[in-house]
PDB file of N, CA, C, O and CB in Angstrom:
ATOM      1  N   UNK A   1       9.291  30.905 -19.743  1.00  0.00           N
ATOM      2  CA  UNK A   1      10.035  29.778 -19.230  1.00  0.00           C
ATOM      3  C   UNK A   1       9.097  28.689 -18.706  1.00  0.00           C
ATOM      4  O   UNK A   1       9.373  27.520 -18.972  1.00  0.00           O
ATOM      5  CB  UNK A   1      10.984  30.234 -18.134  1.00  0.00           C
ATOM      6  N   UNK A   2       7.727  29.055 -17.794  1.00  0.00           N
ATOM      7  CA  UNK A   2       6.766  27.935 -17.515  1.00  0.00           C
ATOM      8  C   UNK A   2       6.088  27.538 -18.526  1.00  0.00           C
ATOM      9  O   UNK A   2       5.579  26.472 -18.177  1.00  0.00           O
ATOM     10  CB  UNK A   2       5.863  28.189 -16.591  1.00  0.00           C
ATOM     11  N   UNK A   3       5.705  27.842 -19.856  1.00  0.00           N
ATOM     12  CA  UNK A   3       5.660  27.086 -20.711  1.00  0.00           C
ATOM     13  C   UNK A   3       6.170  26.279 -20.980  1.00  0.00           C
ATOM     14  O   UNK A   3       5.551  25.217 -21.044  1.00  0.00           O
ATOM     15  CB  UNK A   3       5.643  27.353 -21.297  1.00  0.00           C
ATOM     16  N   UNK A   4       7.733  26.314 -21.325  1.00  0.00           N
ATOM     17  CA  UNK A   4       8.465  25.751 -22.042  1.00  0.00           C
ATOM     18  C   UNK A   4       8.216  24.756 -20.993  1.00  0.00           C
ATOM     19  O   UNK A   4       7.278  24.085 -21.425  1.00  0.00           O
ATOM     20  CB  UNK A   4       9.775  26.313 -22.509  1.00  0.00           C
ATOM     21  N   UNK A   5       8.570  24.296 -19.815  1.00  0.00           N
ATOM     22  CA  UNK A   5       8.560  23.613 -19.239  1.00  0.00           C
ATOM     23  C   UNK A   5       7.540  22.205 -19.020  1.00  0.00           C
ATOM     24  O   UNK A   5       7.722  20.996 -18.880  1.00  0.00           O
ATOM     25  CB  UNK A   5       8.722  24.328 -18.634  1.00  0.00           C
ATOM     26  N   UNK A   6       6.364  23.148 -19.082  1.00  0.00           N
ATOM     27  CA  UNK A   6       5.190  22.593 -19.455  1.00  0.00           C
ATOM     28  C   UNK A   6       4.939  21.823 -20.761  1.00  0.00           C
ATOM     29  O   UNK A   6       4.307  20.767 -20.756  1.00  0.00           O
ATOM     30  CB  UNK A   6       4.405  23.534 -19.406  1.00  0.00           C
ATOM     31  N   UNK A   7       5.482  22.410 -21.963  1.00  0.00           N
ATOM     32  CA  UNK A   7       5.842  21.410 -22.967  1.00  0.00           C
ATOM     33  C   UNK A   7       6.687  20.700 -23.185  1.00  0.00           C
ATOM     34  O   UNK A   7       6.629  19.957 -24.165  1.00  0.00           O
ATOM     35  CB  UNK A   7       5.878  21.675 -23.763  1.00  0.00           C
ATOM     36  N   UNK A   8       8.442  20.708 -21.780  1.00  0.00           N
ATOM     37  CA  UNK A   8       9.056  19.573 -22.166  1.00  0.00           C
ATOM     38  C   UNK A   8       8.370  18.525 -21.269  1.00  0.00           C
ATOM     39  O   UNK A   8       8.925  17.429 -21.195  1.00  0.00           O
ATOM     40  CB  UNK A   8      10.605  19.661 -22.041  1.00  0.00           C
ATOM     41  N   UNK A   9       7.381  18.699 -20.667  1.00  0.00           N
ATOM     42  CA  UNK A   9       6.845  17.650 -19.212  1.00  0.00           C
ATOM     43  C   UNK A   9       5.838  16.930 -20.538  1.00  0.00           C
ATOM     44  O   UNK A   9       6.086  15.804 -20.970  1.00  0.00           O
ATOM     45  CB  UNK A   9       5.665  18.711 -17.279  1.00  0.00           C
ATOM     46  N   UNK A  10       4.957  17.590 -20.946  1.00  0.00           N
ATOM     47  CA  UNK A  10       4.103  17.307 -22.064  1.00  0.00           C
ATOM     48  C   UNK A  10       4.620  16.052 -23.220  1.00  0.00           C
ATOM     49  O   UNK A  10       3.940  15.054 -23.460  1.00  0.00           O
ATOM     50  CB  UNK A  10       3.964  18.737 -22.784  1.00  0.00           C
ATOM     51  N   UNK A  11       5.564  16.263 -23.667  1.00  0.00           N
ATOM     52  CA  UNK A  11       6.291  15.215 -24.180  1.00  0.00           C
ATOM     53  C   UNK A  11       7.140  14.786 -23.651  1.00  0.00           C
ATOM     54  O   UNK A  11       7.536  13.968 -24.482  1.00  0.00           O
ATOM     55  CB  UNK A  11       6.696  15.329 -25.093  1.00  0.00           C
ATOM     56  N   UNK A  12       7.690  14.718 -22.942  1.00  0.00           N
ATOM     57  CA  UNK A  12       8.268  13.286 -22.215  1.00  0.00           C
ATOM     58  C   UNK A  12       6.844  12.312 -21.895  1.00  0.00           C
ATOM     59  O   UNK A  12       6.762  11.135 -22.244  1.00  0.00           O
ATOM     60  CB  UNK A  12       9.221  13.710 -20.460  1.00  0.00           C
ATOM     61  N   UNK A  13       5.784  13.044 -21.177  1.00  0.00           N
ATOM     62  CA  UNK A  13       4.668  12.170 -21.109  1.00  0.00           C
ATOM     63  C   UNK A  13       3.865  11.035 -22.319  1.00  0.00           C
ATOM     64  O   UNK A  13       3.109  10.082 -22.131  1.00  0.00           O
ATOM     65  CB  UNK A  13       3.806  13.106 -20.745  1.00  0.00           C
ATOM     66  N   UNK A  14       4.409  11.626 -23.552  1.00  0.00           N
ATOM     67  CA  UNK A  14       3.797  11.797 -24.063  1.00  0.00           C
ATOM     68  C   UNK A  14       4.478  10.164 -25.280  1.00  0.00           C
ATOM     69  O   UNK A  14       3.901   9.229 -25.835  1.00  0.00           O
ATOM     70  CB  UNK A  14       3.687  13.413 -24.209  1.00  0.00           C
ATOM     71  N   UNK A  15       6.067  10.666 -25.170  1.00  0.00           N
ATOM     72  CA  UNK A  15       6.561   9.591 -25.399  1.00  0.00           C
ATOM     73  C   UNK A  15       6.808   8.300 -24.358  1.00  0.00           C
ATOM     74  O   UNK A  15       7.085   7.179 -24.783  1.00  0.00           O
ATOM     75  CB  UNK A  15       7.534  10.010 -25.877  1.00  0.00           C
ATOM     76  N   UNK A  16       6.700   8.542 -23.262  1.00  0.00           N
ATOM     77  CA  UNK A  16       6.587   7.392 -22.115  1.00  0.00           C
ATOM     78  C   UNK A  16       5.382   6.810 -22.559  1.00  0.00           C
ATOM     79  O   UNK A  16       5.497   5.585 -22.585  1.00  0.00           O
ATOM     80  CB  UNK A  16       6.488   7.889 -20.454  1.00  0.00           C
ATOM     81  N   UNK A  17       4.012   7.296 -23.002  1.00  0.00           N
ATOM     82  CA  UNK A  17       2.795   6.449 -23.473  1.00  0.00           C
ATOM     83  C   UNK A  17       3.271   5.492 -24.532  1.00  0.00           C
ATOM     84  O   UNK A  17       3.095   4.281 -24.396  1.00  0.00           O
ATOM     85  CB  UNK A  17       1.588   7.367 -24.083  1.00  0.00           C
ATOM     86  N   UNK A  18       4.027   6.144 -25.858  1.00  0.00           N
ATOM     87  CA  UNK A  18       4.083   5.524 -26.632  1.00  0.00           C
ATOM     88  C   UNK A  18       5.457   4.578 -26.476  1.00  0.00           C
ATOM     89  O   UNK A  18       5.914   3.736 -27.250  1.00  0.00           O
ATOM     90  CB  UNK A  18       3.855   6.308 -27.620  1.00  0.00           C
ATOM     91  N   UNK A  19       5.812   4.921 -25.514  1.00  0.00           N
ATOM     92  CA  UNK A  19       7.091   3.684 -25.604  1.00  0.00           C
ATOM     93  C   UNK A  19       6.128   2.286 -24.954  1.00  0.00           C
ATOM     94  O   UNK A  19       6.248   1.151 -25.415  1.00  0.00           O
ATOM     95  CB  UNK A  19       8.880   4.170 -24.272  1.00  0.00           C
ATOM     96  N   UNK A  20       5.299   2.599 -23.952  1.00  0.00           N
ATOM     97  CA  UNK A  20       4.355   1.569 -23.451  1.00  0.00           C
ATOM     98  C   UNK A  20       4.500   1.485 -21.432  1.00  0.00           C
ATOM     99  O   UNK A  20       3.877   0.762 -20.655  1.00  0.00           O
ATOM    100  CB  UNK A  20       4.926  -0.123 -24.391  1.00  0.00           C
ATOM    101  N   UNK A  21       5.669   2.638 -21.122  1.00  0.00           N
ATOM    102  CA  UNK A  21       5.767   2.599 -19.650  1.00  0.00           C
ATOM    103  C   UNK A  21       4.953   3.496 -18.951  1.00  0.00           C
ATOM    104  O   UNK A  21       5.217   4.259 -18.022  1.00  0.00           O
ATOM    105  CB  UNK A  21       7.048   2.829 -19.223  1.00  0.00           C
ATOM    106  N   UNK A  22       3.781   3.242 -19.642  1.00  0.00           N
ATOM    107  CA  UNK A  22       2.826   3.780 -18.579  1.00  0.00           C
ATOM    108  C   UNK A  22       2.320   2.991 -17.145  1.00  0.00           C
ATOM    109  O   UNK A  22       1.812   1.871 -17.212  1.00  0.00           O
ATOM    110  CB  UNK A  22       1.617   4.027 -19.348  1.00  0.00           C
ATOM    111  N   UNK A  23       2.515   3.697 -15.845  1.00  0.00           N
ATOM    112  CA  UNK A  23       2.708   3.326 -14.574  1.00  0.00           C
ATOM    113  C   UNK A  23       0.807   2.644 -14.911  1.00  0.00           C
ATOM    114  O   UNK A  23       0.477   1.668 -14.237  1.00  0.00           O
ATOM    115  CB  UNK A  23       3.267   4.855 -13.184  1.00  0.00           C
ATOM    116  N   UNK A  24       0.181   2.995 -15.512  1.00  0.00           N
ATOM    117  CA  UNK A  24      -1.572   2.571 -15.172  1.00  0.00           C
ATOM    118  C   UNK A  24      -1.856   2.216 -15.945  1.00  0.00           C
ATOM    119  O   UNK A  24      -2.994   2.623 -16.180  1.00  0.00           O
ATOM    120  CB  UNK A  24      -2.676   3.368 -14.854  1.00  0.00           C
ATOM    121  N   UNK A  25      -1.281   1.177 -17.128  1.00  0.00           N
ATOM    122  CA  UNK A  25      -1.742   0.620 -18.022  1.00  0.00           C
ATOM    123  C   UNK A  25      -2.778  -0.203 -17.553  1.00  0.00           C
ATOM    124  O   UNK A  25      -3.589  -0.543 -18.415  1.00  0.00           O
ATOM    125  CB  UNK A  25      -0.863   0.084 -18.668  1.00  0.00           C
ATOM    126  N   UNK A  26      -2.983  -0.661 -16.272  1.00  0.00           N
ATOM    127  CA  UNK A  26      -4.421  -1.589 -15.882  1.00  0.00           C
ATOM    128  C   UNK A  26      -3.416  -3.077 -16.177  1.00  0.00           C
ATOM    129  O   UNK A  26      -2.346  -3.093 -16.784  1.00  0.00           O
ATOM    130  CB  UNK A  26      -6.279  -1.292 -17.290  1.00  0.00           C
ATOM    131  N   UNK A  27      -4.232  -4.444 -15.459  1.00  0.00           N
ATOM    132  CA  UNK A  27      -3.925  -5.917 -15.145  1.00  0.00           C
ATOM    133  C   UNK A  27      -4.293  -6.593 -16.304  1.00  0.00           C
ATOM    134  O   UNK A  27      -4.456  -7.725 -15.850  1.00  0.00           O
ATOM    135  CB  UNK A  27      -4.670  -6.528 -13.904  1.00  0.00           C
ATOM    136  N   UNK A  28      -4.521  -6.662 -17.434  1.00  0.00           N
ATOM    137  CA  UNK A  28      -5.365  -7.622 -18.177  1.00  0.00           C
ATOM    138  C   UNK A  28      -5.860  -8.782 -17.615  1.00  0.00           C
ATOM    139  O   UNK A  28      -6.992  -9.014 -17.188  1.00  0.00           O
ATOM    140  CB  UNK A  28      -4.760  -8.031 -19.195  1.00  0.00           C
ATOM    141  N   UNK A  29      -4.419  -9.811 -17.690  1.00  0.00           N
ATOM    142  CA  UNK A  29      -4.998 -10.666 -16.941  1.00  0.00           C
ATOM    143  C   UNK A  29      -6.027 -10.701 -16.314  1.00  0.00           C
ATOM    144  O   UNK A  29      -7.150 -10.936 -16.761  1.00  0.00           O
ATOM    145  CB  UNK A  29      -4.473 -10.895 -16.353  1.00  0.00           C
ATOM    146  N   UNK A  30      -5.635 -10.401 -14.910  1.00  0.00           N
ATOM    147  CA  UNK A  30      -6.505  -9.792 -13.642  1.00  0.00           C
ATOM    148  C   UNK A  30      -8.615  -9.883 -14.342  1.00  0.00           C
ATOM    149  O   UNK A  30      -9.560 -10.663 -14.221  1.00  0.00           O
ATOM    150  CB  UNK A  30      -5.677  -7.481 -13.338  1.00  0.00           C
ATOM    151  N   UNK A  31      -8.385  -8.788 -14.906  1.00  0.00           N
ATOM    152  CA  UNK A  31      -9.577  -8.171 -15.813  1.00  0.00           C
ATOM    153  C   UNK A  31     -10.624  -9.959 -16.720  1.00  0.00           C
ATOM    154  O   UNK A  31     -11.818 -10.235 -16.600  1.00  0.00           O
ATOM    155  CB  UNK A  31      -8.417  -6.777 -17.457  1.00  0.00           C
ATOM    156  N   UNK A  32      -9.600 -10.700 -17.462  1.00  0.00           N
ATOM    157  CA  UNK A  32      -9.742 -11.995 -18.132  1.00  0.00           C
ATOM    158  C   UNK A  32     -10.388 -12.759 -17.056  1.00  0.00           C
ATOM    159  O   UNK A  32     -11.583 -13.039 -17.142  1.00  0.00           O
ATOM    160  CB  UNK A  32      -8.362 -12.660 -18.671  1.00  0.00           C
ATOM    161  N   UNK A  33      -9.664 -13.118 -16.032  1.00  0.00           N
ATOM    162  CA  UNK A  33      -9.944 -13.847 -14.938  1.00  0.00           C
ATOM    163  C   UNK A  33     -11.180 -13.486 -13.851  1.00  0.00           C
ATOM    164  O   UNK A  33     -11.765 -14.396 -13.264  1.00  0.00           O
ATOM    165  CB  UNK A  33      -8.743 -13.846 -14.321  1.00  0.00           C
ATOM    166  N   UNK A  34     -11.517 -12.080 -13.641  1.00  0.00           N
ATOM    167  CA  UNK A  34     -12.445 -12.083 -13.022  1.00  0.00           C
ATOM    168  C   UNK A  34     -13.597 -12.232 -14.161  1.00  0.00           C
ATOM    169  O   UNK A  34     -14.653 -12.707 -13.744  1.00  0.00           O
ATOM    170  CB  UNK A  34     -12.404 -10.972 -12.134  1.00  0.00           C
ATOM    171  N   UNK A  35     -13.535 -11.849 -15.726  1.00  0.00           N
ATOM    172  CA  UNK A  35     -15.185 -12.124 -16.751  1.00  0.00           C
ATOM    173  C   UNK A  35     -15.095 -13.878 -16.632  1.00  0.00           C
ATOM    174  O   UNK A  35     -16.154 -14.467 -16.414  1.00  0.00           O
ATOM    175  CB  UNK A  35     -15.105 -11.392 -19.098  1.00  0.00           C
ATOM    176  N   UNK A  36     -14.250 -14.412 -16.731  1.00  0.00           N
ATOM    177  CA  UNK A  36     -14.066 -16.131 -16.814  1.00  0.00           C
ATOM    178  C   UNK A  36     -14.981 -16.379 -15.584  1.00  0.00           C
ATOM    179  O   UNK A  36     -16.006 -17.002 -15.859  1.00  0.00           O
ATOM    180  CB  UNK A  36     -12.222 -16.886 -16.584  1.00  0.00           C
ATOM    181  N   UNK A  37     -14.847 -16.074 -14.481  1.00  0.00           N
ATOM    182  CA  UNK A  37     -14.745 -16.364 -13.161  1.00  0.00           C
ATOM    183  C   UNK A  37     -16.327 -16.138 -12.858  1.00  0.00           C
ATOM    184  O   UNK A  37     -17.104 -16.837 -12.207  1.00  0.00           O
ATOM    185  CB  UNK A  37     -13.606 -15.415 -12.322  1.00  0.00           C
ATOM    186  N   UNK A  38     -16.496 -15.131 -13.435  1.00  0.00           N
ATOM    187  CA  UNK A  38     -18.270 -14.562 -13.530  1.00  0.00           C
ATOM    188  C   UNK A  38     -18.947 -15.587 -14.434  1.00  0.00           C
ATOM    189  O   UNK A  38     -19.759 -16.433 -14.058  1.00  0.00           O
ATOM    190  CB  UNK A  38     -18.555 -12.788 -14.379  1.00  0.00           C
ATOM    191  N   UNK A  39     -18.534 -15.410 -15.595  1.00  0.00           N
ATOM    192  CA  UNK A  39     -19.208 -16.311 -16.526  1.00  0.00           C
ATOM    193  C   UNK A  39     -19.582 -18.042 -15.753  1.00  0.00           C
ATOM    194  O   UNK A  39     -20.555 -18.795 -15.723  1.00  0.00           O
ATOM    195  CB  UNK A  39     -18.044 -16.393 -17.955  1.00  0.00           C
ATOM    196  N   UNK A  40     -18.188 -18.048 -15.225  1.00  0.00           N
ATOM    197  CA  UNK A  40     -18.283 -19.538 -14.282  1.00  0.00           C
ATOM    198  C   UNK A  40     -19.470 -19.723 -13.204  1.00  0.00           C
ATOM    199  O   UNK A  40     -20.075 -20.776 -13.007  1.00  0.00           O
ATOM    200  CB  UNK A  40     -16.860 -19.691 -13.307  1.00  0.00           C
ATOM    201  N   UNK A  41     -19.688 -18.479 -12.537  1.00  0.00           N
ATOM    202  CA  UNK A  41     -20.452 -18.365 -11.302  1.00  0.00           C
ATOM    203  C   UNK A  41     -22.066 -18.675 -12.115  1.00  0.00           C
ATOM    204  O   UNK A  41     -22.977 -19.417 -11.748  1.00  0.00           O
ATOM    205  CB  UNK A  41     -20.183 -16.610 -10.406  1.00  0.00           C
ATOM    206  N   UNK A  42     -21.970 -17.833 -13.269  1.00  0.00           N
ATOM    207  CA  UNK A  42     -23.928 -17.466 -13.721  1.00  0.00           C
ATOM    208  C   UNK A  42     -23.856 -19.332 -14.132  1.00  0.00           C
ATOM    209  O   UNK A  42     -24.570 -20.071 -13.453  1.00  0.00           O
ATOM    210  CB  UNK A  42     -24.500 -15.762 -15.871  1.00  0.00           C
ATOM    211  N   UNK A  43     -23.000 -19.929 -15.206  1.00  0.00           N
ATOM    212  CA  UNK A  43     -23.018 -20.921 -15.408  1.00  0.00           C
ATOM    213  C   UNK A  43     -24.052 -22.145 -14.171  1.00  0.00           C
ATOM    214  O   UNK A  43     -24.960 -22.970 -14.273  1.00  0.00           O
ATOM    215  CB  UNK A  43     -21.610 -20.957 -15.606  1.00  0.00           C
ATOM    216  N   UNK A  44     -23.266 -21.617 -13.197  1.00  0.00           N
ATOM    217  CA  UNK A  44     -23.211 -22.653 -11.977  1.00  0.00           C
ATOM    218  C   UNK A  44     -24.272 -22.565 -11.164  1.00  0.00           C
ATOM    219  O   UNK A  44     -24.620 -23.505 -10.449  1.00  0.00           O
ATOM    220  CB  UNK A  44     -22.053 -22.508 -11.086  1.00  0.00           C
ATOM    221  N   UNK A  45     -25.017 -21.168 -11.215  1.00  0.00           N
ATOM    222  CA  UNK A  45     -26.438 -20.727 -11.030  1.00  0.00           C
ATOM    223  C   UNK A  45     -27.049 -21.483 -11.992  1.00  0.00           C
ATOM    224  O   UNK A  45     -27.347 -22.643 -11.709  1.00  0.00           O
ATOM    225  CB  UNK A  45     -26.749 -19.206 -11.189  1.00  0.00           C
ATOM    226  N   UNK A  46     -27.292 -21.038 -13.082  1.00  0.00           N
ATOM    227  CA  UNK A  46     -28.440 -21.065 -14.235  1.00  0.00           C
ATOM    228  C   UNK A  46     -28.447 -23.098 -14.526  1.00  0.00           C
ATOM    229  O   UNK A  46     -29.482 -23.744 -14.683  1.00  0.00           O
ATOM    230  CB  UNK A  46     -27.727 -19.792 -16.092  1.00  0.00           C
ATOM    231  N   UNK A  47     -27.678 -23.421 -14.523  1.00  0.00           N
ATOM    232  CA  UNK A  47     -27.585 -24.863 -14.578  1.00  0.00           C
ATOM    233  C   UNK A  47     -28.744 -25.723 -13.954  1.00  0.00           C
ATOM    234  O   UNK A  47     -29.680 -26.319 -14.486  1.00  0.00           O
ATOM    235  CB  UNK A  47     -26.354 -25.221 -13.928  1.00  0.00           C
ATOM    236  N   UNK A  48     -28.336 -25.576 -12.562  1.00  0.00           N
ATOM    237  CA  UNK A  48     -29.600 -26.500 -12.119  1.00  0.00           C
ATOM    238  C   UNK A  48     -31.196 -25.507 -11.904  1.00  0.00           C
ATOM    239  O   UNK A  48     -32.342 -25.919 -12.081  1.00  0.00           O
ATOM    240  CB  UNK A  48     -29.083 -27.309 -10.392  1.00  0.00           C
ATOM    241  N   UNK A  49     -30.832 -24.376 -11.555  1.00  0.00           N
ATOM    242  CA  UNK A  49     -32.034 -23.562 -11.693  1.00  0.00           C
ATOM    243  C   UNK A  49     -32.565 -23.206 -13.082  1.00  0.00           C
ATOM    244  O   UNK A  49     -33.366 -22.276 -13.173  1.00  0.00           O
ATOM    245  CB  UNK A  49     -31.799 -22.361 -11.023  1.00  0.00           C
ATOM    246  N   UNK A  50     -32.213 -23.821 -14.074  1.00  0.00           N
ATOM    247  CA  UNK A  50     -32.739 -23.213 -15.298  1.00  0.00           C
ATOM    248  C   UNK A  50     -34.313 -23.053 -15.337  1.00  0.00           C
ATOM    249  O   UNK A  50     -34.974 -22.082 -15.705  1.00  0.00           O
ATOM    250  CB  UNK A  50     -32.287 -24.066 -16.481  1.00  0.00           C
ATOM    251  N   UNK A  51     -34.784 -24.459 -14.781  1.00  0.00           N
ATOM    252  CA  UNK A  51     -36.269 -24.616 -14.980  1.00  0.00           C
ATOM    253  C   UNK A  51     -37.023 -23.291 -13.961  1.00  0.00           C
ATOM    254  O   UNK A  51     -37.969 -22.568 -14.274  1.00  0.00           O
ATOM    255  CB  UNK A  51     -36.765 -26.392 -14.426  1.00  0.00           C
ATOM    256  N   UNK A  52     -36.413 -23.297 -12.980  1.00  0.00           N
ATOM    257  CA  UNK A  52     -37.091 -22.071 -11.871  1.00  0.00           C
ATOM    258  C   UNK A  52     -36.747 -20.512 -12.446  1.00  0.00           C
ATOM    259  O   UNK A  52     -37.282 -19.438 -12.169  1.00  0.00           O
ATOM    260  CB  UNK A  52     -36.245 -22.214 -10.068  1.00  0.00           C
ATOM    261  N   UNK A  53     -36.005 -20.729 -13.055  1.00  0.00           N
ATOM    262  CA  UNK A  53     -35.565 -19.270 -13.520  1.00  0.00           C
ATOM    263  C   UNK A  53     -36.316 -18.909 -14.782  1.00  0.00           C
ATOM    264  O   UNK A  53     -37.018 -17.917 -14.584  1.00  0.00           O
ATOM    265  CB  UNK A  53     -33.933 -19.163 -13.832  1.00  0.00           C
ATOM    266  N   UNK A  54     -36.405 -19.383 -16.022  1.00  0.00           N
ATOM    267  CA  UNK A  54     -37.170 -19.674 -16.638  1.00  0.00           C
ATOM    268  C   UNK A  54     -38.650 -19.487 -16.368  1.00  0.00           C
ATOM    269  O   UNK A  54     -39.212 -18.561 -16.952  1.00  0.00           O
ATOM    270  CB  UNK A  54     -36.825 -20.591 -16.799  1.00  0.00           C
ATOM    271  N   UNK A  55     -39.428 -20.357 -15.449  1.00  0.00           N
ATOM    272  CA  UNK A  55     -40.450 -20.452 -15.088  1.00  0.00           C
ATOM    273  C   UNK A  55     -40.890 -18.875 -14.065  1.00  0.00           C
ATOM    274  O   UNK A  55     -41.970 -18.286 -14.089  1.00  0.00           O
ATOM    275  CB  UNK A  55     -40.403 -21.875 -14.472  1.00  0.00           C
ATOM    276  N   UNK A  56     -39.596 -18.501 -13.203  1.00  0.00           N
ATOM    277  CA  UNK A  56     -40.398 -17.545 -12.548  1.00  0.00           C
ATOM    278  C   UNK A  56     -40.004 -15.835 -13.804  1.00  0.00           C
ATOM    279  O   UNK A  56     -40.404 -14.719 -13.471  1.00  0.00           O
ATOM    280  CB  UNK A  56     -39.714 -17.490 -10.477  1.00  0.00           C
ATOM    281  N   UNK A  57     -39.331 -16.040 -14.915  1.00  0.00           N
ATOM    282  CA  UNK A  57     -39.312 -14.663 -15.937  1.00  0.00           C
ATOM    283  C   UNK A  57     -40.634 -15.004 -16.547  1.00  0.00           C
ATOM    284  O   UNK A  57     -41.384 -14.155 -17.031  1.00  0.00           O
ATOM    285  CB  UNK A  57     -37.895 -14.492 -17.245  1.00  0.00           C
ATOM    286  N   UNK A  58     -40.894 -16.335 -16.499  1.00  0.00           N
ATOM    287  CA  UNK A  58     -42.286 -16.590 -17.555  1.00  0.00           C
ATOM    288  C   UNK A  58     -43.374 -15.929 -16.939  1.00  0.00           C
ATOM    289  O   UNK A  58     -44.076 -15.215 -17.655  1.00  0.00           O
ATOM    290  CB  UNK A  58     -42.804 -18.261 -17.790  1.00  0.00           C
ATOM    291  N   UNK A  59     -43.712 -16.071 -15.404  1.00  0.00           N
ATOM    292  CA  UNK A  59     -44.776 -15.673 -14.566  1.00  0.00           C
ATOM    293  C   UNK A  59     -44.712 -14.104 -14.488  1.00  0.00           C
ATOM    294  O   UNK A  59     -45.832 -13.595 -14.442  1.00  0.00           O
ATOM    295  CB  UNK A  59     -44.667 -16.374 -13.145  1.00  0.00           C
ATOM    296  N   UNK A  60     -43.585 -13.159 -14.462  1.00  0.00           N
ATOM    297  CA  UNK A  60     -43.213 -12.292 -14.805  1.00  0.00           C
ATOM    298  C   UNK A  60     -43.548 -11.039 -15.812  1.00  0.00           C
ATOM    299  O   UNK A  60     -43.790  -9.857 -15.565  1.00  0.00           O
ATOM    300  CB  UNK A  60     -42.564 -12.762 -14.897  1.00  0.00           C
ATOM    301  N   UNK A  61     -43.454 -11.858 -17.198  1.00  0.00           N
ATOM    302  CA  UNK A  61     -43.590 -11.414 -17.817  1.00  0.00           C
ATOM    303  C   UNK A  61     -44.711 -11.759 -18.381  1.00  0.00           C
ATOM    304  O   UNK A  61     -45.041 -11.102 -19.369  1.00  0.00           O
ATOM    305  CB  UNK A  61     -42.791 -11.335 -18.180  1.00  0.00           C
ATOM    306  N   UNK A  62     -45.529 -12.777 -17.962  1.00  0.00           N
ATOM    307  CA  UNK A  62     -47.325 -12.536 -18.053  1.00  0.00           C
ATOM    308  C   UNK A  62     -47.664 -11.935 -17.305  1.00  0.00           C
ATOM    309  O   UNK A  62     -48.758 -11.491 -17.654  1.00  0.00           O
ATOM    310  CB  UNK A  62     -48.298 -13.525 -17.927  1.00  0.00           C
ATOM    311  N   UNK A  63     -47.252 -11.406 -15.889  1.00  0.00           N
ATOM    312  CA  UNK A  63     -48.221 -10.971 -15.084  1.00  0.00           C
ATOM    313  C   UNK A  63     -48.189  -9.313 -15.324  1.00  0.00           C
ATOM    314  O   UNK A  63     -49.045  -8.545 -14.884  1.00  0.00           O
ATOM    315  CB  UNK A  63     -47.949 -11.499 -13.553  1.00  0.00           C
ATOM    316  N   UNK A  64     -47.117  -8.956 -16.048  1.00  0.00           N
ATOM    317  CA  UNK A  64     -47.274  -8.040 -16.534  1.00  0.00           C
ATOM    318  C   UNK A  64     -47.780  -7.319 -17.663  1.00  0.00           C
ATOM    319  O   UNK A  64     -47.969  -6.107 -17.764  1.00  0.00           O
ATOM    320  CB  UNK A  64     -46.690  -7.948 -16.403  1.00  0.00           C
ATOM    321  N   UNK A  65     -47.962  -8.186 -18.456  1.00  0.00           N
ATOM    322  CA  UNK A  65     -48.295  -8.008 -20.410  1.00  0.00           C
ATOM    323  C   UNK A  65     -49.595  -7.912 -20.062  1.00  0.00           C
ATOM    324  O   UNK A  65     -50.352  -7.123 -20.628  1.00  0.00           O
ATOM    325  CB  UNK A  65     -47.927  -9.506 -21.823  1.00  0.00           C
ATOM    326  N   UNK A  66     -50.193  -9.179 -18.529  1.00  0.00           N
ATOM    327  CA  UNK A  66     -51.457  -9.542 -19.113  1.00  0.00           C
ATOM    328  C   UNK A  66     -52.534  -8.121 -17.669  1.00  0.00           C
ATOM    329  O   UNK A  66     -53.752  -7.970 -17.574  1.00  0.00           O
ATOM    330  CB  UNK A  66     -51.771 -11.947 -18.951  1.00  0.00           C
ATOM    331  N   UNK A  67     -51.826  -7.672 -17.157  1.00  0.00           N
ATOM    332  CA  UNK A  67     -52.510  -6.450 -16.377  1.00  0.00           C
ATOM    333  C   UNK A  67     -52.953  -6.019 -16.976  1.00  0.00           C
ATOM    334  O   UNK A  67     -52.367  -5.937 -18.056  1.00  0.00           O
ATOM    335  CB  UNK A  67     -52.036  -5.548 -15.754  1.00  0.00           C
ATOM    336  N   UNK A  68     -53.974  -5.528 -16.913  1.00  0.00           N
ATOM    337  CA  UNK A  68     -54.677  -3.884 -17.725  1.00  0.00           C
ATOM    338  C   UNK A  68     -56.276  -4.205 -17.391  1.00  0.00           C
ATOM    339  O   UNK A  68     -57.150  -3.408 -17.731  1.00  0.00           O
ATOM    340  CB  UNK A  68     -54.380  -3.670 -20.030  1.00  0.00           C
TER     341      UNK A  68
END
């Protein structure tokens, strides 16, 4: 009998996925808006710092190649 049970819980679950009423499908939106929102922020960094940013990966990555 706890089987059976266990397999009518199993599919009901199972068709609730595929109907699409899953309680945790996650925000999309939500998800869209915070990569936009990021992308916006590095934008708004890298813009006027390009030259310093640039310049200090350049110092970087000589001061490392050129060790030895």
């Amino acid at each position: 009998m706890r089987m059976y049970a266990f397999l009518i819980a199993a599919l009901a679950a199972l068709v609730d996925r595929a109907r699409g009423e899953d309680a945790e499908r996650g925000d999309v939106p939500g998800w869209v808006m915070i990569t936009v929102m990021t992308a916006a922020l590095v934008l708004a960094i890298l813009i006027p710092f390009r030259e310093a940013i640039v310049s200090a990966v350049q110092n970087a990555l000589t001061s490392v190649t050129s060790a030895g």
